[in-house]
C-alpha positions as CSV (number, residue, x, y, z in Angstrom):
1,X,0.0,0.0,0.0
2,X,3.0,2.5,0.6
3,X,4.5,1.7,-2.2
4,X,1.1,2.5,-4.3
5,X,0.8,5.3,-2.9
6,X,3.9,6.5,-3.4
7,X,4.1,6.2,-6.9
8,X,0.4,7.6,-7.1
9,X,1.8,10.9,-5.2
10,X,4.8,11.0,-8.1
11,X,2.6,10.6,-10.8
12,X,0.6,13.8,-9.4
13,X,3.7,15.9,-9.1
14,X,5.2,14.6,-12.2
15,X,1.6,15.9,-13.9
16,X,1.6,19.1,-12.5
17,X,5.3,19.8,-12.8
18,X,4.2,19.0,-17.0
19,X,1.4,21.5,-16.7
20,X,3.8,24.1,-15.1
21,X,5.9,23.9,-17.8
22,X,3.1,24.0,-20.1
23,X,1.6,27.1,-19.1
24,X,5.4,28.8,-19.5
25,X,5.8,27.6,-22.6
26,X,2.1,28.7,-23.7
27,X,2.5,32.2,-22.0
28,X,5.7,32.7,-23.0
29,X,8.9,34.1,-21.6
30,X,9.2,37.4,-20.0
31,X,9.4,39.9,-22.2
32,X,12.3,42.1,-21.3
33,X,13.5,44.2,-23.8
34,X,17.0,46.3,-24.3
35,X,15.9,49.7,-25.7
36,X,19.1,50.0,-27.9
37,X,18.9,46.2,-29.4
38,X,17.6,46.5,-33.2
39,X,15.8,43.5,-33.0
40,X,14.1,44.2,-29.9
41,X,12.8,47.3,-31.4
42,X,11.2,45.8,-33.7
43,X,9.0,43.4,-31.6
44,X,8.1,46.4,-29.5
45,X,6.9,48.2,-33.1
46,X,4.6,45.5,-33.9
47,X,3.2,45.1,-30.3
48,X,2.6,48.7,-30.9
49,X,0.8,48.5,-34.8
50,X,-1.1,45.4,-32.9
51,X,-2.7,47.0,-29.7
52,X,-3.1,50.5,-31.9
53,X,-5.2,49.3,-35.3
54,X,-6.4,45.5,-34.2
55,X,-5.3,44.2,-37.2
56,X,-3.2,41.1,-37.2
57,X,0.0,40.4,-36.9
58,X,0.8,39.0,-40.6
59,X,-0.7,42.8,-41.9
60,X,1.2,44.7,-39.7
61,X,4.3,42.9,-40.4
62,X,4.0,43.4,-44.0
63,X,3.0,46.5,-43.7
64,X,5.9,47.7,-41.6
65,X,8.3,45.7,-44.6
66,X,5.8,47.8,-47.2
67,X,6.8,51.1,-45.1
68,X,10.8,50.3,-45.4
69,X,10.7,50.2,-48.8
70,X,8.5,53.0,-49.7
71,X,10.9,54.6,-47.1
72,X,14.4,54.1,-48.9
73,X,13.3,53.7,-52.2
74,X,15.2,57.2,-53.1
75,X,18.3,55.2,-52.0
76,X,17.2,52.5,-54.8
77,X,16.9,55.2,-57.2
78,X,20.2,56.9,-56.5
79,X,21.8,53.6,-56.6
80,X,20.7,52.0,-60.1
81,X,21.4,56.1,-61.4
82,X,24.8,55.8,-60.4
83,X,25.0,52.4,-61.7
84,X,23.6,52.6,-64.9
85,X,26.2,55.4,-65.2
86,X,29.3,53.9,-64.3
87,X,28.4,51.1,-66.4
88,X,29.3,53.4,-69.4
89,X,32.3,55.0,-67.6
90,X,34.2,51.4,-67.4
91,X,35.4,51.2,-70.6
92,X,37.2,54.3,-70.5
93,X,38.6,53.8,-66.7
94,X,39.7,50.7,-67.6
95,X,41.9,52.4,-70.7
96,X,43.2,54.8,-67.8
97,X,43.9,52.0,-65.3
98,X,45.8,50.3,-68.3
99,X,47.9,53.2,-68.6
100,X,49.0,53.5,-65.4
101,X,49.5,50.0,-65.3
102,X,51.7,50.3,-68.1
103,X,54.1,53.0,-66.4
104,X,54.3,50.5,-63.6
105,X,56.4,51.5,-60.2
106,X,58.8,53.6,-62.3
107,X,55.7,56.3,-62.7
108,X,56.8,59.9,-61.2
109,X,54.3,61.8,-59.1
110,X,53.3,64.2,-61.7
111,X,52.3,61.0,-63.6
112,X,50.2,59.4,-61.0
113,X,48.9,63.0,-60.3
114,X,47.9,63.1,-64.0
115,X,46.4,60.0,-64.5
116,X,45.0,60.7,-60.6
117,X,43.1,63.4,-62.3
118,X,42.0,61.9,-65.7
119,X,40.0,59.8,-63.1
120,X,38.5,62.2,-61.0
121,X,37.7,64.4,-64.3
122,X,35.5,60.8,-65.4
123,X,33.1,60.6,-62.4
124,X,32.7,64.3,-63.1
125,X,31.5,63.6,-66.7
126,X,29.5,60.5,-65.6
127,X,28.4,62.1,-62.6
128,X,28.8,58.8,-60.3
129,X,30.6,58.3,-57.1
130,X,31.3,54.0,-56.1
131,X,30.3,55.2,-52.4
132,X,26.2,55.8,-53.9
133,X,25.8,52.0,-54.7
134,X,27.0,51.3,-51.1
135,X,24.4,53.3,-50.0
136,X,21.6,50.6,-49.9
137,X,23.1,47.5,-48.7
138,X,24.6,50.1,-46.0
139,X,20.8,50.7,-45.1
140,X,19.4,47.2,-46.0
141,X,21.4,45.2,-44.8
142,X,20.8,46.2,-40.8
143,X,17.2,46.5,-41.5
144,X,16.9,42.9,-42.9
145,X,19.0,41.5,-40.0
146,X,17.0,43.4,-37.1
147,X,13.8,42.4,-38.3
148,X,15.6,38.3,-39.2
149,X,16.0,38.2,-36.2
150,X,13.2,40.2,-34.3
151,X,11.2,37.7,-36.0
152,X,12.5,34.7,-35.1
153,X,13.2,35.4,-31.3
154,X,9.8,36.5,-31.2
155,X,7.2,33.3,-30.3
156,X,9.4,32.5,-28.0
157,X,7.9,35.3,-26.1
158,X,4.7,35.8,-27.7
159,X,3.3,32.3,-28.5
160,X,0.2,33.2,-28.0
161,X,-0.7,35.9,-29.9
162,X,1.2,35.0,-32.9
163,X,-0.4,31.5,-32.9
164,X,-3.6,33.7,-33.9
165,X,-1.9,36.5,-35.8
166,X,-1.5,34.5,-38.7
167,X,-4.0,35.0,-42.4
168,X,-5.9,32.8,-45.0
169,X,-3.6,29.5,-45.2
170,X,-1.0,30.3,-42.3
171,X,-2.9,31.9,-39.1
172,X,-0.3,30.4,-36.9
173,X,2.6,32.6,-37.6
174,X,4.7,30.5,-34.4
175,X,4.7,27.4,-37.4
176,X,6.1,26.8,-40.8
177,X,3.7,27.5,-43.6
178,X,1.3,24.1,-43.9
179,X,1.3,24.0,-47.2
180,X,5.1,25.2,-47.6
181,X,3.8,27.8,-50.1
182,X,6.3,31.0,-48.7
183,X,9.2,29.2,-49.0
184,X,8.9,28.4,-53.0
185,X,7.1,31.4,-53.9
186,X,10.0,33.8,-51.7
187,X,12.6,32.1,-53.6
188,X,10.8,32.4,-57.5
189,X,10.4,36.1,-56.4
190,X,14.4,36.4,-55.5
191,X,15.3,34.4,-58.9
192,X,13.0,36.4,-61.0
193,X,14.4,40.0,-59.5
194,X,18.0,38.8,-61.0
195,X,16.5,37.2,-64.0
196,X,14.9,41.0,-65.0
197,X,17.5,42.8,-63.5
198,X,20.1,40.7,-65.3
199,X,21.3,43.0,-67.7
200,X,22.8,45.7,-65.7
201,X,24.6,43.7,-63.9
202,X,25.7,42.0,-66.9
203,X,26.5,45.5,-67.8
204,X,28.2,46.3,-64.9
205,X,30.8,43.8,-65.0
206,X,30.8,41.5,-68.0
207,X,33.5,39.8,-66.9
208,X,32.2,38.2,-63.8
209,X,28.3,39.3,-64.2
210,X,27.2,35.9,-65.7
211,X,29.3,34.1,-62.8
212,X,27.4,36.4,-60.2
213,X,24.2,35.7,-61.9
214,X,24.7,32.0,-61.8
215,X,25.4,32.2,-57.9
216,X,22.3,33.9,-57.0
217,X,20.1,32.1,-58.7
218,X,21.5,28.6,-57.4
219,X,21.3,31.1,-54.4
220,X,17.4,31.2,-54.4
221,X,17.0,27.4,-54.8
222,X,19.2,26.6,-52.3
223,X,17.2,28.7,-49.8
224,X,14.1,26.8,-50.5
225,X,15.0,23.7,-48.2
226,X,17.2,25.4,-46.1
227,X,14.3,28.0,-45.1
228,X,11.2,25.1,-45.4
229,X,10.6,25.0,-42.0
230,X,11.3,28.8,-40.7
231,X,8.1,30.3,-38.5
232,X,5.5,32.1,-40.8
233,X,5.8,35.0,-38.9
234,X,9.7,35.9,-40.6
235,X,7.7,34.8,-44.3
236,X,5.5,37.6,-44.0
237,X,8.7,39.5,-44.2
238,X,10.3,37.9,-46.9
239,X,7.5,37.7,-49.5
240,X,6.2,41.2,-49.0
241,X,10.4,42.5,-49.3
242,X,10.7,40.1,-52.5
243,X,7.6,40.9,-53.7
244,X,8.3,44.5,-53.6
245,X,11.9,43.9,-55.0
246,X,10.6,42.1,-57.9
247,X,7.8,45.2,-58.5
248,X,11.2,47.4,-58.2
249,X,12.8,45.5,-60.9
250,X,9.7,45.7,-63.3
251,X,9.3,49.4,-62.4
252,X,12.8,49.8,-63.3
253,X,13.3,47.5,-66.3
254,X,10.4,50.2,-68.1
255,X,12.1,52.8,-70.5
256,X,9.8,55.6,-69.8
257,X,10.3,55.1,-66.3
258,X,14.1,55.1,-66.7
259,X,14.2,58.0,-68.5
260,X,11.8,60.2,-65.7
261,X,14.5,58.8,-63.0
262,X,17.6,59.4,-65.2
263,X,18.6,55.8,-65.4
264,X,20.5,55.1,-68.3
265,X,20.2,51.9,-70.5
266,X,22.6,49.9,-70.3
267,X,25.7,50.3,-73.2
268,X,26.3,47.6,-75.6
269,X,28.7,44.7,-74.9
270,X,32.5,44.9,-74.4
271,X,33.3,43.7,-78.1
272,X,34.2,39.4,-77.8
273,X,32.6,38.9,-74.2
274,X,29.4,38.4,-75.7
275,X,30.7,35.7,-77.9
276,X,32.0,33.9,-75.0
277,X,30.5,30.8,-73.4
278,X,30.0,31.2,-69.6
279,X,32.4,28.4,-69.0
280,X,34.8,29.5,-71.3
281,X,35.1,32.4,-69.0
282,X,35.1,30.9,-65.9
283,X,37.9,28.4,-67.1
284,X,39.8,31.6,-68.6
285,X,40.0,33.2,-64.6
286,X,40.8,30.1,-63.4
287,X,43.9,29.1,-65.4
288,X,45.4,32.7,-66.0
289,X,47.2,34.4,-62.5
290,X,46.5,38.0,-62.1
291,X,50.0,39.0,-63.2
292,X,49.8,36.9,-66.5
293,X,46.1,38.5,-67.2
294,X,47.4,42.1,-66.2
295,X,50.7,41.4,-68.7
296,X,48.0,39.8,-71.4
297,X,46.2,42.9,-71.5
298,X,49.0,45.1,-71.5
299,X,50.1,43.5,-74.2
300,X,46.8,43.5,-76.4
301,X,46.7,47.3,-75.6
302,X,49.9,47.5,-77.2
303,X,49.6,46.0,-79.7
304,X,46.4,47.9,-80.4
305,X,48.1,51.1,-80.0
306,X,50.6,49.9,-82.5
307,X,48.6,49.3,-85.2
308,X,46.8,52.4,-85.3
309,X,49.9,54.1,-85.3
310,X,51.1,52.3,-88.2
311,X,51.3,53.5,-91.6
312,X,48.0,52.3,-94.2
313,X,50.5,50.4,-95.9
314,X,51.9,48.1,-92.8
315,X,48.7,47.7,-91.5
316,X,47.6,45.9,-94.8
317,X,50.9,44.1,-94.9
318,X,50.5,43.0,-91.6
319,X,46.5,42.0,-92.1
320,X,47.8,39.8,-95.3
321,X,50.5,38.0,-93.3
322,X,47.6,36.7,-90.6
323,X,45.3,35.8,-93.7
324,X,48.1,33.7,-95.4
325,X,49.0,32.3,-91.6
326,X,45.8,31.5,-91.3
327,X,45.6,29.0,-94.3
């Protein structure tokens, strides 16, 4: 009989020690708060939104995200003007970056003052400045984290109220969507953003553009099993950021549109890297060491140069000889 009641008396404890913990798990942890810690600020702006309109939480969420980027869209602006311009600068940096190259360490200060200034004077006549495209990610990229991570830390303190903050398919935002539909569809927004946005950054940097392009979109199918089981609550973010990314990109992509924001098209193709296959390219880097491609290209210059100094006659002579070598 002691013995049956013993165990009977464990079984209640053990019980009510699983109810305790529970209730602490439904409830939540105590919410406290550092006022200076990004991510904590934005859990205490959505409490806010909540308790101030009575909409949900998946609304206010995406309209906080929806707020951002109405917010810094003059940054986005700013940035693809300055990159559409120094997309048609390149060429002729690169000619004054081969020149210097050229003179090597033997160049005297009034040289490197010269060619210091040839520089300047061409983000003067472009009117572009490197330091504008770092504007956005400079703003983006703490924005993104704080509310990452705001996100995520935040059923562990509000279970409750996210578990019914959620819309349509999702109203749990403290699960993973049911029907796995955020994850796919956040990651066919991200690849189509770089597939319409392509050619500027093609543009950009023709050399390694198709490589980057390539890494972001195996980029945004990776992220689909890696993110297949975050909470709802951190989708809500991510679709309505990607889906105003991808609206950014269409917005952008439209030549009248360019033209009122003083975006330029992009300029034609560096003459040969169009013709070249993307692995062609990638095997090209790969096998040549910076000093042999920086010597290769010195030398092309060259013999560029050359040429066009050359008399009419030589320069035929010299085109016959590579027909009759090429026989």
């Amino acid at each position: 009989f002691g013995t049956d009641s013993t165990a009977a008396l464990a079984t209640e404890a053990a019980n009510k020690t699983n109810e305790t913990v529970e209730t602490i798990v439904r409830e939540g942890l105590p919410w406290e708060p550092d006022w200076y810690w990004p991510p904590d600020m934005v859990i205490d702006w959505l409490n806010y939104i909540v308790e101030a309109t009575g909409m949900p939480y998946a609304m206010c969420i995406a309209g906080t995200t929806l707020a951002i980027r109405v917010a810094v869209f003059p940054l986005f602006v700013t940035a693809q003007r300055n990159q559409s311009r120094m997309a048609h600068m390149k060429p002729e940096l690169d000619a004054v970056k081969a020149q210097i190259d050229r003179l090597g360490p033997k160049a005297t200060p009034e040289e490197q003052m010269k060619y210091g200034m040839k520089m300047k004077q061409l983000f003067q006549k472009y009117e572009c400045n490197p330091l504008k495209s770092l504007a956005v990610p400079f703003i983006q990229a703490p924005v993104f984290l704080s509310m990452f991570f705001g996100l995520r830390k935040m059923p562990d303190y509000f279970p409750n109220e996210l578990a019914n903050g959620g819309m349509y398919w999702f109203p749990d935002l403290t699960a993973a969507d049911p029907y796995h539909i955020m994850p796919i569809a956040s990651a066919a927004m991200f690849i189509g953003m770089m597939e319409i946005g392509k050619e500027q950054m093609l543009a950009g940097n023709p050399q390694q553009g198709p490589i980057m392009l390539n890494a972001f979109r195996g980029l945004g199918l990776i992220m689909v099993p890696i993110t297949w089981n975050f909470t709802s609550a951190i989708f809500c973010y991510w679709c309505t950021n990607n889906l105003v990314s991808l609206g950014q990109s269409v917005l952008f992509k439209n030549a009248a549109m360019r033209k009122t924001l003083g975006i330029w098209d992009p300029p034609p193709p560096v003459p040969g890297m169009q013709d070249k296959p993307l692995m062609a390219q990638i095997k090209e880097q790969f096998e040549k060491s910076p000093e042999e491609k920086e010597a290769e290209k010195i030398r092309l210059h060259n013999e560029a140069v050359d040429r066009r100094k050359a008399p009419p006659a030589e320069r035929q002579a010299g085109r016959n000889r590579k027909k009759r070598g090429g026989r």
